[in-house]
C-alpha positions in Angstrom: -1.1 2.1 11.8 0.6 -1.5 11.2 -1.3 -4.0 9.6 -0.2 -7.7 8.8 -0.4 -11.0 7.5 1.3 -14.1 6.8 1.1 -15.4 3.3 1.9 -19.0 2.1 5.1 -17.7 -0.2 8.4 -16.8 -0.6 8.8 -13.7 -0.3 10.4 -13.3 -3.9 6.8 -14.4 -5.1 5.0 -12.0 -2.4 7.8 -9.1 -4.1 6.9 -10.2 -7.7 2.8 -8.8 -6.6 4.2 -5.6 -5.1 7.0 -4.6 -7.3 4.4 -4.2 -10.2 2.8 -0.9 -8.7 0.2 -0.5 -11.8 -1.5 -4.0 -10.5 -1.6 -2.2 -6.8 -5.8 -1.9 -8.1 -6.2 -5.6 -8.4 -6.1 -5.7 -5.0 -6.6 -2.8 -3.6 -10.1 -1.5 -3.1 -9.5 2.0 -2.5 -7.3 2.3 -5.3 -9.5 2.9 -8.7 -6.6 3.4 -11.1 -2.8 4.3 -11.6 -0.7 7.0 -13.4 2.6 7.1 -13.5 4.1 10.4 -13.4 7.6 9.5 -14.1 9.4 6.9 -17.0 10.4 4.6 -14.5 7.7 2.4 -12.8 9.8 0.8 -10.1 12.5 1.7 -7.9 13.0 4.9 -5.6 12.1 8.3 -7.5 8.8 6.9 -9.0 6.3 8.8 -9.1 2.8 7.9 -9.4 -1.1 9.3 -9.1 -3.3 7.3 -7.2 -7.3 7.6 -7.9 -8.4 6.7 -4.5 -12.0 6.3 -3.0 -13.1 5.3 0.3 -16.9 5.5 0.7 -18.2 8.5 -0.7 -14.4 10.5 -0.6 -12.6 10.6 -4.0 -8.9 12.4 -4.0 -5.8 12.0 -6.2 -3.2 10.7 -4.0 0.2 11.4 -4.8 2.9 9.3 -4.4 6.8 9.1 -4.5 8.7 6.1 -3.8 11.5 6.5 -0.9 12.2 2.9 -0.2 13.1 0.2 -2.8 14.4 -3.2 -1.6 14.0 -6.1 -3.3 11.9 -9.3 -1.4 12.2 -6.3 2.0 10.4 -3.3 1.8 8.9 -0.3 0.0 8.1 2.7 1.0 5.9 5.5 -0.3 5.8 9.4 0.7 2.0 10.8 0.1 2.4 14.0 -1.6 -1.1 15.1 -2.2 -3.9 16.5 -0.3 -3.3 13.6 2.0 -0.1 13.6 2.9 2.5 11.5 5.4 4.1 7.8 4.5 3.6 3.8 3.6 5.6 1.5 4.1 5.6 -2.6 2.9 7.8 -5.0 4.8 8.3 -8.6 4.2 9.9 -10.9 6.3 10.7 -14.5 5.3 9.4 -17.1 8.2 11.9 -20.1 9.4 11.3 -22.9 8.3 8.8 -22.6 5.9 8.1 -20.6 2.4 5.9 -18.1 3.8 6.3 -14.4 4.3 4.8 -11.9 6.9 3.2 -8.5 5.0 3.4 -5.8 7.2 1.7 -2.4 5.6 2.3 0.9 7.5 0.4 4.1 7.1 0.8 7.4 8.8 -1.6 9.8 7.1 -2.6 13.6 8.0 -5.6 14.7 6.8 -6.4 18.1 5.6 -8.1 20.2 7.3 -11.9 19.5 4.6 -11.5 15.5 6.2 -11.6 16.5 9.4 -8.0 17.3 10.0 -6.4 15.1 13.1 -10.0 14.2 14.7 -10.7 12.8 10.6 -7.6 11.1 10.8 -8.8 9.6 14.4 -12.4 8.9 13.2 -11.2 7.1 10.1 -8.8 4.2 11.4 -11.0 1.8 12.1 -12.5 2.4 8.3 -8.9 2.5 6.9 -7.6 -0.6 9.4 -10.4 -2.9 7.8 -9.9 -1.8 3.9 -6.3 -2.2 4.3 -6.8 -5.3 5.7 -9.4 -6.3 3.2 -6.8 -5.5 0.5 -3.7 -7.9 2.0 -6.0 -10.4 2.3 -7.0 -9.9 -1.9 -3.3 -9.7 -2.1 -3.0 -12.9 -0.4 -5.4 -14.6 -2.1 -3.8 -13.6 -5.6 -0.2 -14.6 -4.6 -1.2 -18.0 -3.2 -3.3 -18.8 -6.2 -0.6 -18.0 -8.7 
């Protein structure tokens, strides 16, 4: 699932939100805290625990980053009971200081959520909280 969403910044400003993992819960609503797992807190290698609720559904997620490039992407491997992998991309627009967000999600559910028909059943619940959450993001960066 590919979300996105122009914001009305560079994208070193849209990078400066992102980069800082542990403020992730500021703006997104499914995420009720952070722990990292590892020293580092940015960069490919972290490792982080995610307390993550959606409706009445609470589960550690556990994630790793894969993908570190500054004002471009990162990208996340879910290692916990939901598992597959995220993926933030920014792209700087012509001709103006704004930046397209793209956020990328491929989950699997286990087999307790339902499995693949979960995974089916959820998207349109997932597609509006993840959109819900770049637009909090949005609303942050643009403010600052």
């Amino acid at each position: 699932m590919i979300i996105s969403l122009e914001i009305d910044a560079t994208s070193e400003t849209v990078w400066a939100s992102l980069e800082e993992i542990s403020s992730h819960v500021e703006w997104m609503k499914d995420a009720e805290s952070i722990r990292f797992r590892t020293d580092s807190h940015t960069g490919v290698g972290t490792v982080f625990e995610c307390a993550t609720r959606v409706g009445p559904i609470r589960l550690t997620d556990v994630m790793s980053v894969t993908e570190w490039v500054p004002r471009q992407s990162m990208g996340v491997e879910h290692r916990g009971l939901v598992r597959g992998a995220g993926r933030f991309s920014l792209e700087p627009r012509t001709g103006k200081s704004a930046t397209c967000l793209s956020w990328t999600e491929n989950l699997s559910f286990p087999w307790w959520l339902g499995g693949p028909i979960g995974e089916r059943l959820s998207r349109p619940i997932l597609r509006r909280i993840w959109r819900g959450n770049l637009v909090r993001l949005k609303r942050l960066v643009e403010k600052a």
